[in-house]
C-alpha positions as a LaTeX table, in Angstrom:
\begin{tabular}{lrrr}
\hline
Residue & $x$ (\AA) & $y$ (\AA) & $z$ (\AA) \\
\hline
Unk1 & 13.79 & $-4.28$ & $-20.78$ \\
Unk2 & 10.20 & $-3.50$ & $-20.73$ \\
Unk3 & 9.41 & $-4.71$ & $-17.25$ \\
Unk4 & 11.73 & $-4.25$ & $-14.39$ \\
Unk5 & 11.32 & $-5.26$ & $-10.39$ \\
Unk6 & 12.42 & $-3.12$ & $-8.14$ \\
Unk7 & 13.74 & $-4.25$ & $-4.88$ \\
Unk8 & 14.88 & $-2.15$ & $-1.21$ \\
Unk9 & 16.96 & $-4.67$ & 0.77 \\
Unk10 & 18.78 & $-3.97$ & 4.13 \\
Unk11 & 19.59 & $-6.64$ & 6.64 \\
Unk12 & 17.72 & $-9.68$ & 4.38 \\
Unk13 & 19.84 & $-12.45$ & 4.16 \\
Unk14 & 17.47 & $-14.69$ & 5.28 \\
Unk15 & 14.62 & $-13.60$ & 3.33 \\
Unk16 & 16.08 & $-12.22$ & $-0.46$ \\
Unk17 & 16.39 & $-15.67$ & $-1.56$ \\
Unk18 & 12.69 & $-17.33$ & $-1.24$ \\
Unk19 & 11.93 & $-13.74$ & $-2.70$ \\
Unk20 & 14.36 & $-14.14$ & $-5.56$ \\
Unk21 & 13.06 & $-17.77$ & $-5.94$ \\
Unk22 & 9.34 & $-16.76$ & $-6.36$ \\
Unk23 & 10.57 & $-13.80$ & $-9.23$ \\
Unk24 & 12.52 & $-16.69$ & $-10.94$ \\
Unk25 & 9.26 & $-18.97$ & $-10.97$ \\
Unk26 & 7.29 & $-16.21$ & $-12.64$ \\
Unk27 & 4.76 & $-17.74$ & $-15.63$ \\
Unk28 & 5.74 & $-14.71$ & $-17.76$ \\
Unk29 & 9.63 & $-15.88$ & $-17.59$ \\
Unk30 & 12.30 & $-14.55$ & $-14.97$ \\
Unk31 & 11.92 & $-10.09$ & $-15.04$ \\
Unk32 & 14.66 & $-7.76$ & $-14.85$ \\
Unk33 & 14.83 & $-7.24$ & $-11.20$ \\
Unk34 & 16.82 & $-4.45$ & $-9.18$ \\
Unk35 & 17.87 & $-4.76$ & $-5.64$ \\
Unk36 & 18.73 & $-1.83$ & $-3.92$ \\
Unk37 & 20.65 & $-2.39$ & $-0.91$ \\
Unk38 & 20.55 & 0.14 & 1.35 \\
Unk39 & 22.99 & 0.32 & 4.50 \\
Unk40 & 23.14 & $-3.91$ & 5.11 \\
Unk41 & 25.06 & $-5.06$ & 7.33 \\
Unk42 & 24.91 & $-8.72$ & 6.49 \\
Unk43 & 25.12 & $-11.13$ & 3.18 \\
Unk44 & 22.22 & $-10.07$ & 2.09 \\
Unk45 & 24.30 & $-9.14$ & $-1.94$ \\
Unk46 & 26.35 & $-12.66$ & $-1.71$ \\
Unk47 & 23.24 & $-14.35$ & $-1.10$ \\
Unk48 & 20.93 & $-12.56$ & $-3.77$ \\
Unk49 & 23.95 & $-13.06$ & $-6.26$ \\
Unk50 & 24.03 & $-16.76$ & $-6.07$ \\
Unk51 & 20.54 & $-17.29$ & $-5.69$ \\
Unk52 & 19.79 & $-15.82$ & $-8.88$ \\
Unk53 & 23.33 & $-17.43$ & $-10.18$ \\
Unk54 & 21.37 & $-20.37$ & $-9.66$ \\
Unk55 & 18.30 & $-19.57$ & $-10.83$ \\
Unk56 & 18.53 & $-17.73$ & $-13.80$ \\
Unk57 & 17.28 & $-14.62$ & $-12.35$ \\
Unk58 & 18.44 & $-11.35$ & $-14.19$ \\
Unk59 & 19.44 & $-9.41$ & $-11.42$ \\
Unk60 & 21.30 & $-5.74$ & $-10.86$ \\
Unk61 & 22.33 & $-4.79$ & $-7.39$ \\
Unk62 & 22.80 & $-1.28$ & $-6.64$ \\
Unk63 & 24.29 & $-0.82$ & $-3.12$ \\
Unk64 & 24.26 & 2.62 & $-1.27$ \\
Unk65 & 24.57 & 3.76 & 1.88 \\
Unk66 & 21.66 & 4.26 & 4.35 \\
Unk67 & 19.27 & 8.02 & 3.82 \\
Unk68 & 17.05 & 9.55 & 6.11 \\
Unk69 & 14.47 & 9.18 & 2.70 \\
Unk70 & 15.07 & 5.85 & 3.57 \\
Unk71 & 12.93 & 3.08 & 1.55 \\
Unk72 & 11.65 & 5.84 & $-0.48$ \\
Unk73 & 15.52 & 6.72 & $-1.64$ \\
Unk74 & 15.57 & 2.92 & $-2.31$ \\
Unk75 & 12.70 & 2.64 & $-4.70$ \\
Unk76 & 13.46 & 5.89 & $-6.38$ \\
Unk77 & 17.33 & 4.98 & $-6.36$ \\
Unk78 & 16.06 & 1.69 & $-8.28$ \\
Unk79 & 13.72 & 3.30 & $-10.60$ \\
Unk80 & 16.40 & 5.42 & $-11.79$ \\
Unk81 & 18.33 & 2.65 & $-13.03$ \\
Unk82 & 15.47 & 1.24 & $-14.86$ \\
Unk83 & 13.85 & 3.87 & $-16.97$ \\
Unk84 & 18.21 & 4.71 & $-17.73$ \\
Unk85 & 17.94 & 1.16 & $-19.05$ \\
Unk86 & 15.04 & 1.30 & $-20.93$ \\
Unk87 & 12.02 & 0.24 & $-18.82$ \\
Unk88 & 8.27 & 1.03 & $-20.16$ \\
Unk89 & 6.57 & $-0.18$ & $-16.68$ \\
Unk90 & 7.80 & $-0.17$ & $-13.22$ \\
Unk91 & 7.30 & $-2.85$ & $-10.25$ \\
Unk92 & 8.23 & $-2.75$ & $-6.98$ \\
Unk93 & 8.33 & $-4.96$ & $-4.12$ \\
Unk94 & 9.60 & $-6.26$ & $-0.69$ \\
Unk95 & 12.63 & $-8.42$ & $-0.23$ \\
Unk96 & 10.42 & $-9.98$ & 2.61 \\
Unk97 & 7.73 & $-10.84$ & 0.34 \\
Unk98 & 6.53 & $-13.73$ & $-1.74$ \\
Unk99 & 5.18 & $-12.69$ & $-5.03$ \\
Unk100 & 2.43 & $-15.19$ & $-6.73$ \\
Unk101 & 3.68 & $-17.10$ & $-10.35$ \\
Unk102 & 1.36 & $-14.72$ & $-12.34$ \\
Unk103 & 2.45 & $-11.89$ & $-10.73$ \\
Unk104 & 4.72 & $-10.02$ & $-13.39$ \\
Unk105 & 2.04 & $-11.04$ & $-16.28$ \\
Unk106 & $-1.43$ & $-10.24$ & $-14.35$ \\
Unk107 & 0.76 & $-6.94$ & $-13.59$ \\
Unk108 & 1.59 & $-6.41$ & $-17.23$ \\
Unk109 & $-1.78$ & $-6.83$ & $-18.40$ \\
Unk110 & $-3.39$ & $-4.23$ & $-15.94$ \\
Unk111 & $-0.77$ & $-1.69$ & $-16.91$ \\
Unk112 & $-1.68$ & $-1.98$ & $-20.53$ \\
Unk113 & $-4.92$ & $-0.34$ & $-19.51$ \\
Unk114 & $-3.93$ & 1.69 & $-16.87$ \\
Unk115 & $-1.77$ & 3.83 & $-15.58$ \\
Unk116 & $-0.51$ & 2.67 & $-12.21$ \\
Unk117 & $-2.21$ & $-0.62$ & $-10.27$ \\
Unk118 & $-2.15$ & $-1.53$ & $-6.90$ \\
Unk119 & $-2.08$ & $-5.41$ & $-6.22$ \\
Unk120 & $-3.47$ & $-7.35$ & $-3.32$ \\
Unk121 & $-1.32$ & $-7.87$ & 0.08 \\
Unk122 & $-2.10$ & $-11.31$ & 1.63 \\
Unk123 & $-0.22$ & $-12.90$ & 4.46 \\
Unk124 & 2.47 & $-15.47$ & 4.39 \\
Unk125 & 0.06 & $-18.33$ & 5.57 \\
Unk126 & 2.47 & $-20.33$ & 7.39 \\
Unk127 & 3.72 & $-17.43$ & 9.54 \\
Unk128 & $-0.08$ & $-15.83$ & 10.25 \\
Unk129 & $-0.43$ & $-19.17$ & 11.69 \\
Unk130 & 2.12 & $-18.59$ & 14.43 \\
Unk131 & 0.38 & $-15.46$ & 15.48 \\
Unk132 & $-1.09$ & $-15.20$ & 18.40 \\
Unk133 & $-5.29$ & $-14.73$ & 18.57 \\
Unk134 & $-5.23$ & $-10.85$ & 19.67 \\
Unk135 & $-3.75$ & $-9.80$ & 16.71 \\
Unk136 & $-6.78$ & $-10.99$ & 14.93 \\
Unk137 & $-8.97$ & $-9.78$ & 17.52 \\
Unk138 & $-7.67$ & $-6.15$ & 17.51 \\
Unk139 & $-7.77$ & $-6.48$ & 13.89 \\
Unk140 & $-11.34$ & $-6.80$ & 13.30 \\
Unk141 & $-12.16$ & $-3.47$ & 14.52 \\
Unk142 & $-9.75$ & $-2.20$ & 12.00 \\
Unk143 & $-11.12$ & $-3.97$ & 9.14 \\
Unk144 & $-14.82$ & $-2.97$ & 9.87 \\
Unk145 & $-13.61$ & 0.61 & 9.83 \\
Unk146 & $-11.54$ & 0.08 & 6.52 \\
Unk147 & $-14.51$ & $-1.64$ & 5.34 \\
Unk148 & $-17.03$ & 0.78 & 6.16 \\
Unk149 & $-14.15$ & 3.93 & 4.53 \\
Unk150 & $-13.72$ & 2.20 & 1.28 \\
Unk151 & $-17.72$ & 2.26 & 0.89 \\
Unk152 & $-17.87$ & 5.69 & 2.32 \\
Unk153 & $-15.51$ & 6.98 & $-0.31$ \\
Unk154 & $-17.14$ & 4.67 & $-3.35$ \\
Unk155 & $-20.67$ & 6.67 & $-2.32$ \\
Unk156 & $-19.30$ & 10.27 & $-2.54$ \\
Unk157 & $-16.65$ & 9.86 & $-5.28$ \\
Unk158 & $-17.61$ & 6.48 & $-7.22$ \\
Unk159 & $-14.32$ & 5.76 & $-9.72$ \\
Unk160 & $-15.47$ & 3.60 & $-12.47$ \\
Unk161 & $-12.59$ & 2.19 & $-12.60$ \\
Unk162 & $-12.62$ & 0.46 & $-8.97$ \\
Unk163 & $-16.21$ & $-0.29$ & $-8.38$ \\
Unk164 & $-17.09$ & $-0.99$ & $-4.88$ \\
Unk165 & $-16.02$ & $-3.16$ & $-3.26$ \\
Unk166 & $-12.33$ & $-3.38$ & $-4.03$ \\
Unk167 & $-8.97$ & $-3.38$ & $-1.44$ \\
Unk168 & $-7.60$ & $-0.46$ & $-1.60$ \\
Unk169 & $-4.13$ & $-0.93$ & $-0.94$ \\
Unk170 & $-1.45$ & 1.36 & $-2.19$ \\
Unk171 & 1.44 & $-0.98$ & $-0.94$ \\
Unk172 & 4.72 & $-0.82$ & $-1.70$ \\
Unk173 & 5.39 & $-3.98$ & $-1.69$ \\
Unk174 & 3.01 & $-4.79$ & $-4.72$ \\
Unk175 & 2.77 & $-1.63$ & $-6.74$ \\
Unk176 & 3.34 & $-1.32$ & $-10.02$ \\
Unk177 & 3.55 & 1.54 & $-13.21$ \\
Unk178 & 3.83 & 2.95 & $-16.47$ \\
Unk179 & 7.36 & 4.35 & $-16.95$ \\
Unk180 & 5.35 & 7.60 & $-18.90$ \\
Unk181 & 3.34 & 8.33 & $-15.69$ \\
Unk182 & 6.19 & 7.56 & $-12.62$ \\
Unk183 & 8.07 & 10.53 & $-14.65$ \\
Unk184 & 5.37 & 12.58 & $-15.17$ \\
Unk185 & 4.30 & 12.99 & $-11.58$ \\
Unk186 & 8.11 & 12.91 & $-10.43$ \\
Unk187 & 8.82 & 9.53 & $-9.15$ \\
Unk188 & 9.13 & 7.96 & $-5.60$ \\
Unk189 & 9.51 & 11.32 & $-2.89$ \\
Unk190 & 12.87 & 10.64 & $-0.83$ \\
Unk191 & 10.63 & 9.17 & 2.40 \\
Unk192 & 11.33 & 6.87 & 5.04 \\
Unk193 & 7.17 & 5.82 & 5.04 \\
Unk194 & 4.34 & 6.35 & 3.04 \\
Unk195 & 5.84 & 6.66 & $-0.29$ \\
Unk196 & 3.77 & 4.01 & $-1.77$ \\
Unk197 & 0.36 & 5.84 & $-0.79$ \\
Unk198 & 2.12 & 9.41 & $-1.64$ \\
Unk199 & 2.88 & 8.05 & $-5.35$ \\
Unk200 & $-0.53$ & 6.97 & $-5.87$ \\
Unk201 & $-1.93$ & 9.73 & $-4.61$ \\
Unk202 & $-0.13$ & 12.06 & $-6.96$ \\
Unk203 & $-0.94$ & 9.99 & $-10.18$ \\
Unk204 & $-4.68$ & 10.69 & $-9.25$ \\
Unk205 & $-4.25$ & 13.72 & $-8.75$ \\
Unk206 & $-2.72$ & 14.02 & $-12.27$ \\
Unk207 & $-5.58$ & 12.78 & $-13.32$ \\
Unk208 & $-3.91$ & 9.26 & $-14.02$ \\
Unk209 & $-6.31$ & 6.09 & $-13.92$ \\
Unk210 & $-4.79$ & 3.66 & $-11.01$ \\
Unk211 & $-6.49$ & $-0.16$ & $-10.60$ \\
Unk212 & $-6.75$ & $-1.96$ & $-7.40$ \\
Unk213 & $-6.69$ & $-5.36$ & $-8.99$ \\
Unk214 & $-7.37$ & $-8.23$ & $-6.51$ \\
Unk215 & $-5.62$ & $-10.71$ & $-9.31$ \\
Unk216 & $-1.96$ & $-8.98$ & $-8.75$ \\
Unk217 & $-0.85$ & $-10.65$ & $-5.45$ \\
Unk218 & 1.65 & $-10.76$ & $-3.39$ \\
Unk219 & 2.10 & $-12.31$ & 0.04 \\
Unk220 & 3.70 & $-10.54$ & 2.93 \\
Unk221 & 5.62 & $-11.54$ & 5.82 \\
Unk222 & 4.18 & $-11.34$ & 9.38 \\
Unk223 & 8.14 & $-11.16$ & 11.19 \\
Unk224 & 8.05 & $-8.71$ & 13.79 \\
Unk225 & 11.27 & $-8.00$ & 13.46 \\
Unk226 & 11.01 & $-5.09$ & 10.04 \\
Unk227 & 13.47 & $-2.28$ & 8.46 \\
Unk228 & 11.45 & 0.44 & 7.48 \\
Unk229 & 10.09 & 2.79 & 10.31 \\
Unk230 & 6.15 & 2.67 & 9.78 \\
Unk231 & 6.20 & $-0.59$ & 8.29 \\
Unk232 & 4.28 & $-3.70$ & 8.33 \\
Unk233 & 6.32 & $-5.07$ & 11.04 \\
Unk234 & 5.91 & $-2.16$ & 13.29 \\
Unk235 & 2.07 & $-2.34$ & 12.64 \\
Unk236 & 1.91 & $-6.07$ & 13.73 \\
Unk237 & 4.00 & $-5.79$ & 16.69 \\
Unk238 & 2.27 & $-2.93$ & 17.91 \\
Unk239 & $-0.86$ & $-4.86$ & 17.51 \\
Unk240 & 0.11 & $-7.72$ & 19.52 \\
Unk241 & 1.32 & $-5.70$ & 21.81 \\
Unk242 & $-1.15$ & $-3.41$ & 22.97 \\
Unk243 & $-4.92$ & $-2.66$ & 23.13 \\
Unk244 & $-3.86$ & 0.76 & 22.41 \\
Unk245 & $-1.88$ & 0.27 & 19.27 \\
Unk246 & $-2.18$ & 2.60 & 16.69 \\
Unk247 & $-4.58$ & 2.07 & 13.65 \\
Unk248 & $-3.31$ & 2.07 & 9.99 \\
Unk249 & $-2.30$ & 5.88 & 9.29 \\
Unk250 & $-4.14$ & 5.84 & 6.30 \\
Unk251 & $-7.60$ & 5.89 & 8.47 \\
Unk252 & $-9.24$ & 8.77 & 9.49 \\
Unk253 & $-11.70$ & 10.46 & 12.07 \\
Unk254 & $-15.41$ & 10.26 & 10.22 \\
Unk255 & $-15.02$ & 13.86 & 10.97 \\
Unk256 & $-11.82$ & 14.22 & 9.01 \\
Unk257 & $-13.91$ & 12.11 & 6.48 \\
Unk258 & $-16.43$ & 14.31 & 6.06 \\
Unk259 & $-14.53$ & 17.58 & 6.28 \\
Unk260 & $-12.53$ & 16.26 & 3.32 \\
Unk261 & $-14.99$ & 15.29 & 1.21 \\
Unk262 & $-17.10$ & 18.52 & 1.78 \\
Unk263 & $-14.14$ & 20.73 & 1.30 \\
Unk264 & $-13.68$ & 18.51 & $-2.40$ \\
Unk265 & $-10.80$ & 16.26 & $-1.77$ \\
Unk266 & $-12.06$ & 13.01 & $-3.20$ \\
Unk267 & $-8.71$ & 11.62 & $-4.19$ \\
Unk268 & $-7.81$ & 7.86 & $-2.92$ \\
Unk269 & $-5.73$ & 7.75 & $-0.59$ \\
Unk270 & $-5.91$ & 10.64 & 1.83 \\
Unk271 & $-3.21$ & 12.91 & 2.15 \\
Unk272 & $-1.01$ & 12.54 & 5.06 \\
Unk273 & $-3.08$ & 13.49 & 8.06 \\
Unk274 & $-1.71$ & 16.51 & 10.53 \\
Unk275 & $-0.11$ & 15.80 & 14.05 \\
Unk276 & $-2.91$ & 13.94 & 16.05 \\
Unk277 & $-5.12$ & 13.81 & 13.08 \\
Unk278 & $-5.16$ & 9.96 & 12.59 \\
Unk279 & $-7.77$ & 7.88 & 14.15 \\
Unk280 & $-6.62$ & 6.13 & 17.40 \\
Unk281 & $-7.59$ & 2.62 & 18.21 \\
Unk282 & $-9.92$ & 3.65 & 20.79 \\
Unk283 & $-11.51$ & 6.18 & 18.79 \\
Unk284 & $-12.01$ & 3.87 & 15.87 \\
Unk285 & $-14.07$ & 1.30 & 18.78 \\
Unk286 & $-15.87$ & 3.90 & 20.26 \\
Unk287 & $-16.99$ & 5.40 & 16.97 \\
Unk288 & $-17.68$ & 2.57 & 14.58 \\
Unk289 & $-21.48$ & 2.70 & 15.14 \\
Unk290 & $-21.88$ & 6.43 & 14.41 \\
Unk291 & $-19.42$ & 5.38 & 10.91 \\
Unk292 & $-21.81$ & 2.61 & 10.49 \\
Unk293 & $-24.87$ & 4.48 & 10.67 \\
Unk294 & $-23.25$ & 7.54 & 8.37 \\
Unk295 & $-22.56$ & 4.60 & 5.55 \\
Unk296 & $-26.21$ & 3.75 & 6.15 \\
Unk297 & $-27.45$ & 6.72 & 5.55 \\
Unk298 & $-25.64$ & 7.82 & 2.15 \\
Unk299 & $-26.45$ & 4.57 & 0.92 \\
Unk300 & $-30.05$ & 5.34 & 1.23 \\
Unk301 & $-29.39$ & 8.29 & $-1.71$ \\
Unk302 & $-29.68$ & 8.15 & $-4.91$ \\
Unk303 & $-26.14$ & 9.85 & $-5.87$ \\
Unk304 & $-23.04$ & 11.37 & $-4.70$ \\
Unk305 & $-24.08$ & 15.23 & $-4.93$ \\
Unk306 & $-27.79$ & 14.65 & $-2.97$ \\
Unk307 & $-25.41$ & 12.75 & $-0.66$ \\
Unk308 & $-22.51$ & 15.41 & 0.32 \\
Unk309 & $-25.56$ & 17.87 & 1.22 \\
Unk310 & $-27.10$ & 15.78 & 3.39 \\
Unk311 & $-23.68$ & 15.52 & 4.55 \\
Unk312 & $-23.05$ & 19.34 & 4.65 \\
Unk313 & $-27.00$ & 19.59 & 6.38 \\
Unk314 & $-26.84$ & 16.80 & 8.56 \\
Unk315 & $-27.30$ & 18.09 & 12.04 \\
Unk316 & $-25.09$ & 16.40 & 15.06 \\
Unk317 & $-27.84$ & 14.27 & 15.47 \\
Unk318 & $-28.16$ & 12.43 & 11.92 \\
Unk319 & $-23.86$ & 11.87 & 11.97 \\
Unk320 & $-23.46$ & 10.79 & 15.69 \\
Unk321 & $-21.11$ & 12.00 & 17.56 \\
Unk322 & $-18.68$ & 12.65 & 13.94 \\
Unk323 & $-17.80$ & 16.25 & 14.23 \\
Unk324 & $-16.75$ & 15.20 & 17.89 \\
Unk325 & $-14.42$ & 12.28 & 17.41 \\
Unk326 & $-11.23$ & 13.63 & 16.78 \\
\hline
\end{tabular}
């Protein structure tokens, strides 16, 4: 059991078996796969059974009741039961999701280098499709900023491992690692959200070497309709829904950005930002320019140290408006 999938599942009956299909279709053979189902309420365990029945899918199901830790509990619930059974690397996904036919083995081959890598998240074409044009439209202010944060973090603490540009996700839903370094750093934390970007975070801050590979992909849904609190779901509905809609947690203030980086917290992702410490949608509109122009101006230097002094020197004038935006 060298490789084992790891799957939270609650409420996916009509989803678990196009997921199940796509792990059965793998190139690099059908993997051990775990489903954890936490607090279900429909036939989401008959259906996985006799899809993989059918398929030829090795497949464990672990039910338990629903946590407050949530899809954390799930994961870690479900890692458990794979390094008890032998497992040398560890991934995990959605039952929502669609995982490409290379998926296990481009995977595999990353964590035979590394120890932890972080796939690619795409969209489920067919449903994207259905959504309506303001999701895209709020969207693009997002992705300049994510953009323009990826770059900002390559310039003060370049990893040579991830050259810019790269994705950055820490997803869940496509994350995968060494059995050696999940136990090392502790394993999934008991969280309803964010446990995906808190494990990654703590294997670099073990000093473990994590890949964002843009060959290990897995497609997403785009339903509206989601389990975890936090999630993807939430994210797109809130989108659609309002102007106003939050911005992906993982962003920041530039003047959260800076403070970090100046106070020597270079580690990819952030850690979880304090109450009213994320960047709000209108803040991230209203400030792109003086982000922009910040990126602009590191990029002009020749390295990271000459750059985190102009940084710690720059009056409000050089950064505009950065210190401010909160």
């Amino acid at each position: 059991m060298s490789t084992v999938v790891i799957l939270p599942a609650r409420d996916e009956a009509e989803r678990i078996g196009a997921c199940l299909a796509a792990l059965a279709a793998q190139t690099a053979g059908p993997p051990e796969t775990i489903l954890v189902v936490n607090g279900t309420t429909d036939d989401t365990v008959a259906v996985a059974r006799r899809t993989a029945g059918e398929l030829g899918l090795p497949l464990t199901v672990s039910e338990i009741p629903a946590s407050p830790g949530g899809v954390g509990t799930a994961r870690a619930y479900g890692a458990e039961i794979a390094l008890a059974a032998g497992a040398e690397r560890l991934l995990t996904s959605d039952a929502d999701c669609l995982a490409a036919p290379d998926w296990v083995a481009r995977a595999e081959a990353w964590l035979a280098r590394v120890d932890g890598v972080c796939g690619k998240v795409a969209l489920i074409e067919e449903e994207a499709a259905l959504l309506p044009p303001e999701f895209f439209e709020r969207g693009a202010i997002e992705h300049q900023w994510i953009t323009l944060t990826l770059e900002f973090e390559a310039l003060l603490a370049p990893d040579p491992l991830n050259p810019h540009p790269h994705h950055g996700q820490c997803a869940g839903c496509n994350l995968g690692v060494t059995a050696e370094a999940y136990r090392a750093i502790g394993g999934f934390a008991h969280r309803p959200t964010g446990e995906d970007r808190d494990l990654v975070r703590r294997l670099r801050l073990a000093g473990r070497r994590v890949r964002h590979a843009d060959d290990v992909v897995v497609r997403a849904s785009c339903r509206l309709a989601g389990r975890a609190p936090g999630g993807m779901a939430e994210a797109l509905r809130h989108r659609i829904a309002t102007e106003a809609a939050p911005v992906d947690s993982v962003l920041r203030p530039l003047s959260a950005m800076i403070e970090r980086h100046l106070a020597g917290d270079r580690t990819w992702p952030p850690a979880d930002a304090p109450p009213g410490g994320s960047l709000a949608r209108a803040a991230a509109h209203e400030g792109l320019p003086a982000l922009a122009a910040c990126v602009a101006a590191l990029r002009a230097l020749p390295d990271p140290e000459s750059r985190r002094r102009w940084l710690a020197a720059a009056p409000e004038a050089q950064v505009p408006s950065s210190r401010a935006m909160r």
